[in-house]
C-alpha positions as CSV (number, residue, x, y, z in Angstrom):
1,X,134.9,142.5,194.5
2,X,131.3,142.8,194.3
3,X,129.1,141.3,191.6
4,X,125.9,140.9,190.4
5,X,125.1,144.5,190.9
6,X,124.5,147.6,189.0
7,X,127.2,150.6,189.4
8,X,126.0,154.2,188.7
9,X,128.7,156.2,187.6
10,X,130.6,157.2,184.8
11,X,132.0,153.7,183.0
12,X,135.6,155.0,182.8
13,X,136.0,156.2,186.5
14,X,134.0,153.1,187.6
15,X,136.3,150.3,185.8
16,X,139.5,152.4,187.1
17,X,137.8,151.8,190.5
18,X,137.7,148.2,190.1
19,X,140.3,145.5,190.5
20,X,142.9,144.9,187.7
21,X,142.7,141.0,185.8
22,X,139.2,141.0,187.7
23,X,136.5,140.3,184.7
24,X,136.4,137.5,182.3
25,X,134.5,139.7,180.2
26,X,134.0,143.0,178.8
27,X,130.6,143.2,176.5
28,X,130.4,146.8,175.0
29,X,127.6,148.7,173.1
30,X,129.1,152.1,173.2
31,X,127.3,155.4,172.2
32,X,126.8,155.2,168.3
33,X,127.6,158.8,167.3
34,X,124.5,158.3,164.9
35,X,125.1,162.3,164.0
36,X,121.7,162.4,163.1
37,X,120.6,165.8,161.0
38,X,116.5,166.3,162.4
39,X,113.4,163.9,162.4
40,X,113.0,160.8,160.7
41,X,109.8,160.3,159.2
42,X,107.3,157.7,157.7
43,X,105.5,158.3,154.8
44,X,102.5,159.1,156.7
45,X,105.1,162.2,158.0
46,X,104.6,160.1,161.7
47,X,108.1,160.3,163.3
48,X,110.3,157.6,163.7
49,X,111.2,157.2,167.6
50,X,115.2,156.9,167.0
51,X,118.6,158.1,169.0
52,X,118.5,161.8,169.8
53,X,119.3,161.1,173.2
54,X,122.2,163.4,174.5
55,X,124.6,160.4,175.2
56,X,124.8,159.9,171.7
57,X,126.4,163.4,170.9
58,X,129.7,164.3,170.3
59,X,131.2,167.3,168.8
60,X,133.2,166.3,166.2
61,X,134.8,162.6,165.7
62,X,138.0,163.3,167.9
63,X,135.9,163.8,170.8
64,X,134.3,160.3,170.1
65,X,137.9,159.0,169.7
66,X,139.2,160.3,173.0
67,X,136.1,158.9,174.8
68,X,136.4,155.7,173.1
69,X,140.1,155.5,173.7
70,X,139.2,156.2,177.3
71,X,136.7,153.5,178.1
72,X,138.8,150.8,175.9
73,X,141.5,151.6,178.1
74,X,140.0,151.4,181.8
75,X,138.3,148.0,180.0
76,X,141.8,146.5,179.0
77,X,143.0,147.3,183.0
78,X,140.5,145.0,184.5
79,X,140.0,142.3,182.0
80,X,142.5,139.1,182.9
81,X,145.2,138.1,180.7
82,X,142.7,135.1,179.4
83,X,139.4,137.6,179.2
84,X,137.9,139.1,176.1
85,X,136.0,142.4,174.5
86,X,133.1,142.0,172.4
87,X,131.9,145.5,171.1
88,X,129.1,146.2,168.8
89,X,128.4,148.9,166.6
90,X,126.9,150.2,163.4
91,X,128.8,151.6,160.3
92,X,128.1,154.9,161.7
93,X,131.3,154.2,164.5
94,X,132.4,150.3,164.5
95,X,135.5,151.5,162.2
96,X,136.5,154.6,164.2
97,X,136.0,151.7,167.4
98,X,137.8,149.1,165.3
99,X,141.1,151.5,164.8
100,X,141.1,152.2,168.2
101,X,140.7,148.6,169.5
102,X,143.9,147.3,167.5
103,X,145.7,150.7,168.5
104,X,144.9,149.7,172.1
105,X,146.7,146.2,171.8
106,X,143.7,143.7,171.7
107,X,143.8,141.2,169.2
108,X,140.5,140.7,166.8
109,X,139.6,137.2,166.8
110,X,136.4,137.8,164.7
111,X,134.2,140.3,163.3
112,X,130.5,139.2,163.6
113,X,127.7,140.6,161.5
114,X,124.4,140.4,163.4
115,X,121.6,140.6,160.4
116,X,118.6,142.0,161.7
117,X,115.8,139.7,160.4
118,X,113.1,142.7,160.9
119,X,115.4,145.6,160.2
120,X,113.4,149.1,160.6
121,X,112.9,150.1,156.7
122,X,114.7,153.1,155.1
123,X,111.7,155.2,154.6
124,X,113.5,157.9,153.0
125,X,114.5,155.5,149.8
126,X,117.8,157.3,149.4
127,X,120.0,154.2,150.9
128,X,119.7,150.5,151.3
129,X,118.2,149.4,154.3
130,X,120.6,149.4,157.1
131,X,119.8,145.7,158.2
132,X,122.8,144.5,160.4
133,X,125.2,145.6,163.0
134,X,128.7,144.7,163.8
135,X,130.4,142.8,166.3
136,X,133.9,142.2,167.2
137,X,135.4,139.6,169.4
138,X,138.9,140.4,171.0
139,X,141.4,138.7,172.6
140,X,143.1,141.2,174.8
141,X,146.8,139.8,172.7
142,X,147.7,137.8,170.0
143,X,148.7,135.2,172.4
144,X,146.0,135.2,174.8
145,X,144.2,131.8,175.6
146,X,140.8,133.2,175.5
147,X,137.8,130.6,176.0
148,X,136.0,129.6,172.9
149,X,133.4,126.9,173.4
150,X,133.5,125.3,170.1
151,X,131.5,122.5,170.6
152,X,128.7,124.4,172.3
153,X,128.1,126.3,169.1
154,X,128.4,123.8,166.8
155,X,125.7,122.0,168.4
156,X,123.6,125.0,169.2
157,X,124.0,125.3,164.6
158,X,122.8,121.5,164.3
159,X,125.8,119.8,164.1
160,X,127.4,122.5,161.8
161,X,130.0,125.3,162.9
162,X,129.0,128.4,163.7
163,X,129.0,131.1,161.5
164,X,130.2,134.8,161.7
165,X,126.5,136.2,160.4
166,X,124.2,135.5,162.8
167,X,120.6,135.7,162.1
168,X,118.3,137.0,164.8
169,X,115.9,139.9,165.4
170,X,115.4,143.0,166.5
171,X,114.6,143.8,170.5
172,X,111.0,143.6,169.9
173,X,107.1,142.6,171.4
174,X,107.2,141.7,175.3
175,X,111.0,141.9,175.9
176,X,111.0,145.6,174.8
177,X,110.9,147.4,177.7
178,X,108.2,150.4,178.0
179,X,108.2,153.4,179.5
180,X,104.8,154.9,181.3
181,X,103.4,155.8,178.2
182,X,104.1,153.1,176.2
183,X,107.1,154.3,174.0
184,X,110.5,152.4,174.5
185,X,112.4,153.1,177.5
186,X,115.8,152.5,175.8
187,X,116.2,153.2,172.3
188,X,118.9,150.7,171.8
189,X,118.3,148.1,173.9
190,X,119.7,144.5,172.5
191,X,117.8,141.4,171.9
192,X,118.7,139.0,174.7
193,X,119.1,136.5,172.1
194,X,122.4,138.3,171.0
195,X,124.2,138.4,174.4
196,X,122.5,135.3,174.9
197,X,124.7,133.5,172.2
198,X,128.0,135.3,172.6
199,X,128.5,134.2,176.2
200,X,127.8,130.8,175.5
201,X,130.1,130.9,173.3
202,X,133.1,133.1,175.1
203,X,132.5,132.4,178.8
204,X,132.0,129.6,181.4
205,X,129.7,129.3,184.2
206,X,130.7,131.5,187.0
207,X,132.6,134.1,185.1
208,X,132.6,137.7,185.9
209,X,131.1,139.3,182.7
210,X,131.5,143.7,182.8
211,X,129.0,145.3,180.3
212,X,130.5,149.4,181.2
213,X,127.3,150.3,178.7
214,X,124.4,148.3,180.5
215,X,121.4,150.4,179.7
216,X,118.4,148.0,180.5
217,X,120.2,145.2,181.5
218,X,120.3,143.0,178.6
219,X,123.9,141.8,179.7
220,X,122.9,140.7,183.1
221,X,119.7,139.4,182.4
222,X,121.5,136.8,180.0
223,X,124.6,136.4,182.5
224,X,122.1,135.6,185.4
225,X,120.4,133.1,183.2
226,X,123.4,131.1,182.0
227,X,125.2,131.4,185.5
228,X,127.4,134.1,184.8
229,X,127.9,136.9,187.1
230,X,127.5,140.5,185.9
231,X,128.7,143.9,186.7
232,X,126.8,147.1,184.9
233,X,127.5,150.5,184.8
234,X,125.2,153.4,183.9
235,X,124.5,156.9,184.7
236,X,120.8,157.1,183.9
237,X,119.0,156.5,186.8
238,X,116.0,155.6,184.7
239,X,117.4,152.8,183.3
240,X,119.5,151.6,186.3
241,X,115.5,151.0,187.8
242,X,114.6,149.3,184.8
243,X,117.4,146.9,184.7
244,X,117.2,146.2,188.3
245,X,113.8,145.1,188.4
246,X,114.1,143.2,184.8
247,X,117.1,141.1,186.2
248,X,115.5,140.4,189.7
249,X,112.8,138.7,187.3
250,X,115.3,136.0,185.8
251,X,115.8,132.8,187.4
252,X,118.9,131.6,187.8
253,X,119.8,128.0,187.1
254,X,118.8,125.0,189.3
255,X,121.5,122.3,187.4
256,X,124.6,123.8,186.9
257,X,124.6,120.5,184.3
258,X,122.2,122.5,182.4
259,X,124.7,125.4,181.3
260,X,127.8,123.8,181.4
261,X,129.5,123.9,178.3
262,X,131.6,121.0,177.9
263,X,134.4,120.6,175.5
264,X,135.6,117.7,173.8
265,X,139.1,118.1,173.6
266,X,138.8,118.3,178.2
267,X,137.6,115.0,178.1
268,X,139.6,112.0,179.2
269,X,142.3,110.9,176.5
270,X,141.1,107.1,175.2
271,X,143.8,105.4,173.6
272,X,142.2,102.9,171.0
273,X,144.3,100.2,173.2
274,X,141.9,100.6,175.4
275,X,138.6,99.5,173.1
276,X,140.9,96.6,172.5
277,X,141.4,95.0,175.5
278,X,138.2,95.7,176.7
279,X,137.1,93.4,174.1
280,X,134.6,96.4,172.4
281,X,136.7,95.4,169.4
282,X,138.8,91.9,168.8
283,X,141.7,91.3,167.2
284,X,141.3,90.5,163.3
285,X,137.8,93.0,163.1
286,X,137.4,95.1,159.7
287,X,137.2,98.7,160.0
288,X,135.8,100.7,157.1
289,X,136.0,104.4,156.0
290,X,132.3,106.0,155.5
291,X,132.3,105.6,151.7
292,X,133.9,101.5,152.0
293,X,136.9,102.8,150.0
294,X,139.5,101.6,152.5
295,X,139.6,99.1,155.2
296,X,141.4,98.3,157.9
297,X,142.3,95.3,160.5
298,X,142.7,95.8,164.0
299,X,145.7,94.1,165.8
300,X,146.1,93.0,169.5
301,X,148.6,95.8,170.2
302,X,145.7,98.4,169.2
303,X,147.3,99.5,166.2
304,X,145.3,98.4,162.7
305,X,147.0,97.4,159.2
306,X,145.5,98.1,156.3
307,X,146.6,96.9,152.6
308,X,149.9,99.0,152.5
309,X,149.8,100.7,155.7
310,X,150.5,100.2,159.6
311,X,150.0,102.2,162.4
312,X,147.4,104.3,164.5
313,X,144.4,104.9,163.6
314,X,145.4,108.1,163.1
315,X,148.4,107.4,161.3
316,X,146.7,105.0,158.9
317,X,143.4,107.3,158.6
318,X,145.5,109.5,157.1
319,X,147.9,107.8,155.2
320,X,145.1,105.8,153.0
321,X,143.9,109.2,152.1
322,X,147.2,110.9,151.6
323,X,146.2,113.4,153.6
324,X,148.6,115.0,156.3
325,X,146.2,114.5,159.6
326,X,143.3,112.3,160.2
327,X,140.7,111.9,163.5
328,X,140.7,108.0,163.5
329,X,137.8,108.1,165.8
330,X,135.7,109.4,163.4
331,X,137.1,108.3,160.2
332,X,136.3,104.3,160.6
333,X,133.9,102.3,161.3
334,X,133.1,99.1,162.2
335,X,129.3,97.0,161.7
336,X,127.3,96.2,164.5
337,X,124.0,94.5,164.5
338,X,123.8,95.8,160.3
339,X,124.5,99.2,161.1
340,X,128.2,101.1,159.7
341,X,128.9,102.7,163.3
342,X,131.8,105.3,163.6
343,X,134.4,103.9,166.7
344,X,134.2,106.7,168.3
345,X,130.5,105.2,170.2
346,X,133.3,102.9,171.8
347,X,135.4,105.4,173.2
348,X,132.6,107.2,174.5
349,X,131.8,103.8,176.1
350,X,135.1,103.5,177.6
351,X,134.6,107.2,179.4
352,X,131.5,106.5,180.7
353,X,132.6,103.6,182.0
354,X,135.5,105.6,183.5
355,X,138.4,103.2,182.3
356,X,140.2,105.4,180.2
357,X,144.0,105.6,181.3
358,X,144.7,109.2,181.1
359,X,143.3,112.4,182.0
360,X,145.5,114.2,179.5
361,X,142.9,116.0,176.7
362,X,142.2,114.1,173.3
């Protein structure tokens, strides 16, 4: 199967074309159905350049159903049994979407609420301003293994897990594509930021990523930067150009080090054994929780004993605490050169130093 490429067509007869269990994944931003009723104007009566574009139409809301049934199902054919759907819409469709997505058999795994940081005002002053969009993130079944790179986002957040509201802004300045006289080629075209996050987060380097909407390219031009392989499709010759010659301007990666997504729990298993009779730790040292509340002595066998307790130091972590689970690793400490230092720096030790005893995942 061909990637990297941009299919003109129409998306449903395209993805029946295509390969079943051939993508990883299926990004979606589907016709709206805005159903605007005229112009929208500023107060200075200057109009405001929004979606009147025919693609947007639809008769009535079963028409939009049937279509969206129709795409959702060519997308569920090629997507393998591990892939997932993201789709975004506003609350103008992402419920009628929504419906049909569960009806279809994916499973949600998240909705995501992209708040627009410079959202376009209501000038009219009869609602609030409409300031974010919805995303949701499928697995194509409850029991799917889809990828979710945990780790990555957490330390793409500082160090703190990823939330469901994601704060960026609107497509705008250099990255907006322009048309010959200025105005914006594509009145919906997505902040690279935003496709730039989700397949960090949901794919790996080298996955096949389908976007059956792709407009300007937005899609691929984040896939061909993280070193993910895209396939578009799109019927406007206009923007087919566009997104072809904005994607031939992306680099692609040198280091495949540099967008690899590691995971902790793929590393090398590290039994605390291990730190033990490699010396890191002797026999008879005091291990401490963060706060000093409880401590702990470690024994030759690599198990530790604290005042009422013996066992792992998983077992003990979480029996001083009463709690039912505990990640010993991370839970003590030890003191080293007057510094309270968690033992996991000695596991990471032992891995570099490629001694650990199992490949099985921690």
């Amino acid at each position: 199967m061909k990637t990297d490429c941009i299919l003109e067509g129409d998306c449903v007869d395209v993805m029946n074309g295509l390969p079943a269990k051939s993508v990883a994944l299926v990004f979606a931003d589907p016709p709206y159905n805005l159903q605007l009723g005229g112009d929208l104007r500023r107060p200075d009566n200057s109009r405001v350049d929004g979606v009147d574009a025919a693609w947007d139409r639809f008769t009535d809301f079963a028409s939009y159903d049937r279509f969206t049934r129709a795409w959702l199902k060519a997308a569920r054919r090629i997507l393998k049994d591990d892939g997932a759907l993201w789709v975004i819409g506003s609350y103008h469709n992402i419920f009628r979407v929504g419906a049909a997505v569960q009806d279809e058999g994916f499973w949600v795994l998240n909705d995501i609420i992209w708040n627009k940081t410079n959202p376009m005002p209501n000038f009219r002053g009869t609602r609030f301003t409409n300031a974010h969009e919805t995303l949701l993130w499928c697995a194509k079944n409850q029991n799917a293994k889809y990828t979710f790179n945990y780790d990555a986002m957490k330390v793409m957040n500082d160090d703190l897990q990823m939330r469901s509201d994601w704060h960026l802004p609107l497509c705008t300045g250099g990255e907006r594509l322009k048309d010959e006289d200025g105005h914006k080629l594509h009145p919906t075209q997505k902040p690279e930021a935003l496709l730039y996050r989700l397949l960090l987060a949901t794919t790996h380097p080298g996955d096949v990523v389908l976007d059956p909407f792709f407009g300007t390219g937005t899609t691929g031009a984040a896939a061909k930067g993280l070193g993910r392989h895209y396939i578009g499709i799109e019927r406007d010759r206009t923007y087919i150009v566009a997104a072809a010659a904005r994607i031939a301007a992306i680099r692609e990666p040198e280091d495949a080090a540099t967008i690899a997504t590691p995971s902790k729990r793929s590393e090398p298993r590290v039994p605390f054994g291990s730190v033990v009779e490699r010396g890191l730790l002797r026999p008879g040292a005091i291990l401490f929780d963060v706060g000093r509340r409880w401590t702990a002595r470690v024994r030759a066998d690599g198990s530790i004993i604290s005042a009422e307790h013996r066992g792992s130091i998983h077992q003990v972590g979480a029996a001083v605490q009463g709690a039912p689970a505990c990640n010993g690793w991370t839970f003590w400490h030890f003191e080293a050169g007057g510094n309270f230092v968690p033992i996991d720096v000695l596991r990471q030790k032992v891995r570099r130093e490629g001694i650990a005893v199992s490949a099985s995942p921690q």
